[in-house]
PyMOL commands that place a pseudoatom at each C-alpha (Angstrom):
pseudoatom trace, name=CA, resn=UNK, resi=1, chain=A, elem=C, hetatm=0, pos=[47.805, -37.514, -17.254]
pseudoatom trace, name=CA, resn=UNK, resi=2, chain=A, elem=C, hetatm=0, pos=[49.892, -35.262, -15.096]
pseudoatom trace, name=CA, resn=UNK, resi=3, chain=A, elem=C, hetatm=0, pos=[49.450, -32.030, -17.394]
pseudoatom trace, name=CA, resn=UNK, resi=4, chain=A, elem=C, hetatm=0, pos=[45.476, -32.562, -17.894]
pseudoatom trace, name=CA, resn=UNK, resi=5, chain=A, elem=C, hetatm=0, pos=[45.394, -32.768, -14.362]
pseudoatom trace, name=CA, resn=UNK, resi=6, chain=A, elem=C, hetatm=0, pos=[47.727, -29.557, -13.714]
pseudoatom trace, name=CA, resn=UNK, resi=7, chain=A, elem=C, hetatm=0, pos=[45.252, -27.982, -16.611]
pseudoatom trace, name=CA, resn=UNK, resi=8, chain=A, elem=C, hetatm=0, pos=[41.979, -28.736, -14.781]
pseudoatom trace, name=CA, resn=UNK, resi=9, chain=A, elem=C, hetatm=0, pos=[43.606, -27.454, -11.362]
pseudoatom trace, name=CA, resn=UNK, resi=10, chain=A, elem=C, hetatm=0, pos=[44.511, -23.821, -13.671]
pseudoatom trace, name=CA, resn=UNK, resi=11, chain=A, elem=C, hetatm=0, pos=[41.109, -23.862, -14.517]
pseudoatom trace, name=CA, resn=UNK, resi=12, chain=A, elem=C, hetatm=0, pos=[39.605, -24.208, -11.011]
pseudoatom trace, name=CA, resn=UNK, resi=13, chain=A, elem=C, hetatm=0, pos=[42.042, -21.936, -9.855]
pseudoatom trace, name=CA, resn=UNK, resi=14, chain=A, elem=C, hetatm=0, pos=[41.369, -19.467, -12.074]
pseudoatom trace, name=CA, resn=UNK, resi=15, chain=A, elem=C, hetatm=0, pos=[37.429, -19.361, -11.735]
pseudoatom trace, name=CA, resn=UNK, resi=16, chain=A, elem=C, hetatm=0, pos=[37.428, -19.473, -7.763]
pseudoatom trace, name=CA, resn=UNK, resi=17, chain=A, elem=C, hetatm=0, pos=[39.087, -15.791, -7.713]
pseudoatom trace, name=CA, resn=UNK, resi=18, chain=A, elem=C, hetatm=0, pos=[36.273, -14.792, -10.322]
pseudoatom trace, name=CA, resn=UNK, resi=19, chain=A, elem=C, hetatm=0, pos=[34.280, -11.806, -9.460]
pseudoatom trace, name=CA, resn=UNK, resi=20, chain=A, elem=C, hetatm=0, pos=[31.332, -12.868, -8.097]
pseudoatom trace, name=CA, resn=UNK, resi=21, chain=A, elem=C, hetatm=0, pos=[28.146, -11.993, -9.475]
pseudoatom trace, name=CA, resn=UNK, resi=22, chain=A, elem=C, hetatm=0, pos=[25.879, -8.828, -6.863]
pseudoatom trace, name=CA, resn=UNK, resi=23, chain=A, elem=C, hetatm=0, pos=[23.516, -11.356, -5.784]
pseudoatom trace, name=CA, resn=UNK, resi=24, chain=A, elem=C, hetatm=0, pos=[25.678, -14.187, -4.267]
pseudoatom trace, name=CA, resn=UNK, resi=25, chain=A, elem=C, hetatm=0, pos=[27.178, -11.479, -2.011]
pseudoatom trace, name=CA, resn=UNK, resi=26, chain=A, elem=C, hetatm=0, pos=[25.739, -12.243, 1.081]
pseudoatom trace, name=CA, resn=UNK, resi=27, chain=A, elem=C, hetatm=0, pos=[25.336, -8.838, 3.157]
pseudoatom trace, name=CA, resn=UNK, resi=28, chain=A, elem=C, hetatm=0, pos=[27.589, -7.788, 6.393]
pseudoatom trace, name=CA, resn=UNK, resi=29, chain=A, elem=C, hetatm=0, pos=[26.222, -7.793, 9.803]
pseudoatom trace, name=CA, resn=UNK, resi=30, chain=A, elem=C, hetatm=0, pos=[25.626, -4.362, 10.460]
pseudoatom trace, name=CA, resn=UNK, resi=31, chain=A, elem=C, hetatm=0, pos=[23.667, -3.982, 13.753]
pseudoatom trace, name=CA, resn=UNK, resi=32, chain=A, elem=C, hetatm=0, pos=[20.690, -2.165, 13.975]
pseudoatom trace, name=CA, resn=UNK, resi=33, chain=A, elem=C, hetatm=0, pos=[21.335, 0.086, 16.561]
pseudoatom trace, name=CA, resn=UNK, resi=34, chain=A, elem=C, hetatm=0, pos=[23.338, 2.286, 13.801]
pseudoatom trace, name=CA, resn=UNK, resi=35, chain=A, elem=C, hetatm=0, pos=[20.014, 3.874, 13.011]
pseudoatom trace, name=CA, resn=UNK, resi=36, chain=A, elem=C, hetatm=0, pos=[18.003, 3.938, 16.115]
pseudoatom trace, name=CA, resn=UNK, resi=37, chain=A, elem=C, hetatm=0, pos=[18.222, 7.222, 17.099]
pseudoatom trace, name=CA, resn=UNK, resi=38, chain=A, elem=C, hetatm=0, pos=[16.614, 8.401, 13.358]
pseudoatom trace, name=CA, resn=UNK, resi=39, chain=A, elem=C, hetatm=0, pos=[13.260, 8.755, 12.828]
pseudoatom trace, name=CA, resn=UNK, resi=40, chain=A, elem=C, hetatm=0, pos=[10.965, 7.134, 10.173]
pseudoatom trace, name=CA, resn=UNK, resi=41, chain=A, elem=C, hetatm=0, pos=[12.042, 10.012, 7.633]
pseudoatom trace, name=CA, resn=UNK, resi=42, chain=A, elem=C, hetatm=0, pos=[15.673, 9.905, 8.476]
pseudoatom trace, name=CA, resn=UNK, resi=43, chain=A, elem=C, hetatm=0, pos=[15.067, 5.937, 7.388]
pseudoatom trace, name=CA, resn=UNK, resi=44, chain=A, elem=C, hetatm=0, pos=[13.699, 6.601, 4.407]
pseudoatom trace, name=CA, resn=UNK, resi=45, chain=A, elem=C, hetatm=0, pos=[16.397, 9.070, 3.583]
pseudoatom trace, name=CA, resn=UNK, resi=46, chain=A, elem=C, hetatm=0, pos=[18.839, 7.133, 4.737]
pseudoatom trace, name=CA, resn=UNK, resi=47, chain=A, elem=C, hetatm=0, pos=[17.830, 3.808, 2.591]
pseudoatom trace, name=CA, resn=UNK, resi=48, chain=A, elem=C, hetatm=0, pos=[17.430, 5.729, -1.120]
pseudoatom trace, name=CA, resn=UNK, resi=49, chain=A, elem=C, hetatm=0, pos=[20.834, 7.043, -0.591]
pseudoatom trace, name=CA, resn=UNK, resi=50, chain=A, elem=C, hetatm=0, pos=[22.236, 3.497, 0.385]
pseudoatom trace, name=CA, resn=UNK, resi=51, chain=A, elem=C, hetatm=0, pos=[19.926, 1.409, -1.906]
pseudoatom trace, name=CA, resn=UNK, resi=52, chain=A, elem=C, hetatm=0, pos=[21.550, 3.910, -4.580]
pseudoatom trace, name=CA, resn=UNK, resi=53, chain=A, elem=C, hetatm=0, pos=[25.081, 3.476, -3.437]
pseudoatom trace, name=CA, resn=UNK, resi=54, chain=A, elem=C, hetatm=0, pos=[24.203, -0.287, -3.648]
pseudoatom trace, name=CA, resn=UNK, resi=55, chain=A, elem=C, hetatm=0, pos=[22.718, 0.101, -7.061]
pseudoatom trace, name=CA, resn=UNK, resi=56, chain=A, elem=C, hetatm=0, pos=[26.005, 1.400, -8.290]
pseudoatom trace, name=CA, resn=UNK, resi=57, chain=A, elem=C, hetatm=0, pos=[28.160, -0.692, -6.963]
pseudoatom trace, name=CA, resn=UNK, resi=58, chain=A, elem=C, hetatm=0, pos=[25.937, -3.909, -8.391]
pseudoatom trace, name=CA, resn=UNK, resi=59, chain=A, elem=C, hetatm=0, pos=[26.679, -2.359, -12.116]
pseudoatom trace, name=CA, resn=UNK, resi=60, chain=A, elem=C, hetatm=0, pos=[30.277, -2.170, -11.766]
pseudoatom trace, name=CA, resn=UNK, resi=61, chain=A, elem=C, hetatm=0, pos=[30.259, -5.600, -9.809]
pseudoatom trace, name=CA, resn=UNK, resi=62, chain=A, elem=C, hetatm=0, pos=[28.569, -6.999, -12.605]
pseudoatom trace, name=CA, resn=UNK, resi=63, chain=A, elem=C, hetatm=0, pos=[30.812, -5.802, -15.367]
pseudoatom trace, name=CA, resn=UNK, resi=64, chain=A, elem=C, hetatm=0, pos=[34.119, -7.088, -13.229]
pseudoatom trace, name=CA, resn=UNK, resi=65, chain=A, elem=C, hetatm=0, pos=[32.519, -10.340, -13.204]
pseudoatom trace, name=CA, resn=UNK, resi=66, chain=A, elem=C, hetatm=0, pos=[31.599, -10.069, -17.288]
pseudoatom trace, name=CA, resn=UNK, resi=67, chain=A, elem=C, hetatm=0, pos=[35.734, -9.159, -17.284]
pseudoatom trace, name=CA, resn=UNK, resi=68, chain=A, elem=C, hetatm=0, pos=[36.920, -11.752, -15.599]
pseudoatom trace, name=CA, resn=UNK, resi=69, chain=A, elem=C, hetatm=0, pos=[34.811, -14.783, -17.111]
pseudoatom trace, name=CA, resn=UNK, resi=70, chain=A, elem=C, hetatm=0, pos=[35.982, -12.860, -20.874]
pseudoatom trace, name=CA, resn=UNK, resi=71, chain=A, elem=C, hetatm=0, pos=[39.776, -12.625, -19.440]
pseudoatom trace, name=CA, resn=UNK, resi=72, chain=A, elem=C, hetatm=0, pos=[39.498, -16.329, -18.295]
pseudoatom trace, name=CA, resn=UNK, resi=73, chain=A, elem=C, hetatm=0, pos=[38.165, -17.195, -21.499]
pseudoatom trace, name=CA, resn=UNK, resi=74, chain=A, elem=C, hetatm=0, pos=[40.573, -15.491, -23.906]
pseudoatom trace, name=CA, resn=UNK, resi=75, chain=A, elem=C, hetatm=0, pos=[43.814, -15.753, -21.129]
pseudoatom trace, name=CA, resn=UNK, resi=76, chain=A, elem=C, hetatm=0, pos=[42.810, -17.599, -18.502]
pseudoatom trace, name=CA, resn=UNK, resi=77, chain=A, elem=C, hetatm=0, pos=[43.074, -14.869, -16.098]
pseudoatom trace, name=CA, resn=UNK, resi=78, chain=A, elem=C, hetatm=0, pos=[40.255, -13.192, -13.981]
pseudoatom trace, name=CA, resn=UNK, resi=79, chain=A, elem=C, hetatm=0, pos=[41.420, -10.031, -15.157]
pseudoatom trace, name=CA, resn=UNK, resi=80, chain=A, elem=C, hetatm=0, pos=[38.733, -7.713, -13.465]
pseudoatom trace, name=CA, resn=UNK, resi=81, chain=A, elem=C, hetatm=0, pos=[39.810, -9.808, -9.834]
pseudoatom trace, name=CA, resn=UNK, resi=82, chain=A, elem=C, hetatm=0, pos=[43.272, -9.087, -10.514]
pseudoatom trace, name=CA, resn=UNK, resi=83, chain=A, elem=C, hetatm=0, pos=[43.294, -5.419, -11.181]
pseudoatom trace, name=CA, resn=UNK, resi=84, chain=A, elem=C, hetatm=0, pos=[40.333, -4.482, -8.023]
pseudoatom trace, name=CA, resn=UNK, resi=85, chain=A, elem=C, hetatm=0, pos=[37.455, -3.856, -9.882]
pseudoatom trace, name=CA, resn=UNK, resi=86, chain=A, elem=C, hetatm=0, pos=[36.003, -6.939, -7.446]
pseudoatom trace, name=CA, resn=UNK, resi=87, chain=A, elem=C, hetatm=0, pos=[33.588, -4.855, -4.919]
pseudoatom trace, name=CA, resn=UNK, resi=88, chain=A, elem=C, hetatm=0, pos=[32.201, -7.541, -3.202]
pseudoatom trace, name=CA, resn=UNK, resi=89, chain=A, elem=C, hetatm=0, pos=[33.076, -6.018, 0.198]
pseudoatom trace, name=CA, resn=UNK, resi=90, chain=A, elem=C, hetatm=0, pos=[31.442, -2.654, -0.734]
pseudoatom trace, name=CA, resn=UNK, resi=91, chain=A, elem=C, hetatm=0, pos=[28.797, -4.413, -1.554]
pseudoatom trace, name=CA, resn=UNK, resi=92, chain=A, elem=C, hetatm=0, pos=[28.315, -7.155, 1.110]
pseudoatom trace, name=CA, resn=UNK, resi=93, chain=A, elem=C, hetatm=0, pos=[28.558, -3.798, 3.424]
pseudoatom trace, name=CA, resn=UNK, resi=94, chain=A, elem=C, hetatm=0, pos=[26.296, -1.411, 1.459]
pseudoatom trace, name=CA, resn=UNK, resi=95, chain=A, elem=C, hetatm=0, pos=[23.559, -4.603, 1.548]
pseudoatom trace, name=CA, resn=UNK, resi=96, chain=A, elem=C, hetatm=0, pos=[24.203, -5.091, 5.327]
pseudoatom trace, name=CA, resn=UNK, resi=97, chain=A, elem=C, hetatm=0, pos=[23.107, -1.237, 5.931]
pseudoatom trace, name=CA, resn=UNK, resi=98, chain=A, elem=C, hetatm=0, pos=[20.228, -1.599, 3.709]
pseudoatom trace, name=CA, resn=UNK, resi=99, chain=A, elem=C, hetatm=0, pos=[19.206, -4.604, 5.760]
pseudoatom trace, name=CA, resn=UNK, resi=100, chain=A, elem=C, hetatm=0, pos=[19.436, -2.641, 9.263]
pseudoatom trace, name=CA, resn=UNK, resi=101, chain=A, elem=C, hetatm=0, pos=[17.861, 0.434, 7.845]
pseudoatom trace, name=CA, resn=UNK, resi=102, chain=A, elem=C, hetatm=0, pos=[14.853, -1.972, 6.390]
pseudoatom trace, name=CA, resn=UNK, resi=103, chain=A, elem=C, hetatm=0, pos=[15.159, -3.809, 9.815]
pseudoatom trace, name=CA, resn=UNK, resi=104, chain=A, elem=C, hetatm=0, pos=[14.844, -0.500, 11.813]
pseudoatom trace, name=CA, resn=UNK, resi=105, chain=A, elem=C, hetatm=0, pos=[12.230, 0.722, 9.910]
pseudoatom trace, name=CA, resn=UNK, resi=106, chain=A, elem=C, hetatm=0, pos=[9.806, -2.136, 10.546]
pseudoatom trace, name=CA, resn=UNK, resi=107, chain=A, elem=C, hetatm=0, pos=[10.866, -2.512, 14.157]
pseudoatom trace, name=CA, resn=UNK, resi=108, chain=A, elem=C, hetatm=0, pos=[9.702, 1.608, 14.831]
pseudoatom trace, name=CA, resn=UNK, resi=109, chain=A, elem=C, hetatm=0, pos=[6.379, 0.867, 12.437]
pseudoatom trace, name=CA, resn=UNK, resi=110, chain=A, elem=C, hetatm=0, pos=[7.470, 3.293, 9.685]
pseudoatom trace, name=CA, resn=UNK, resi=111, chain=A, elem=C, hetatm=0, pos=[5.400, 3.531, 6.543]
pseudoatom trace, name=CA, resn=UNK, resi=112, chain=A, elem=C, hetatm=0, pos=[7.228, 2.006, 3.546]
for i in range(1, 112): cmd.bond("trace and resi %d" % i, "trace and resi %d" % (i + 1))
show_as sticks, trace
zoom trace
């Protein structure tokens, strides 16, 4: 009883500190007020290059969460966690600026 038990908690253990997957990051409150002195073209600027930073960091989010569930399967160790390939703070960040960009945007009437 005592080592299925001590199994189960390995297991739980081990997929808590799994990568998680780009959209269950929820974003970072980043104020709007960052961008309020750009204008509407500024914006859009301003959101391609972030939206692309974002972009990139989603594909190699992704493939640290493919590594760890594969390193839990085969070892039972979130391999891709382990070794900081996890970007969830880049991209909890890099979806907060989108946000206030998007935000400021609407808030000065720009054409999206």
């Amino acid at each position: 009883m005592n080592r299925r038990l001590l199994t189960a908690a390995i297991i739980l253990l081990s997929l808590a500190s799994c990568a998680k997957r780009p959209g269950a990051i929820e974003p970072a409150d980043i104020p709007m007020a960052a961008y309020q002195n750009d204008g509407c073209p500024a914006l859009a600027a301003n959101l391609k290059t972030e939206q692309s930073k974002l972009d990139s960091l989603s594909k190699d989010q992704n493939n640290a969460a493919n590594g760890d569930a594969f390193g839990v399967f085969m070892i039972g160790v979130p391999v891709s966690s382990l070794t900081g390939a996890d970007k969830a703070g880049d991209i909890a960040v890099e979806k907060g600026k989108v946000q206030a960009i998007q935000n400021q945007q609407h808030a000065k009437g720009c054409k999206v």
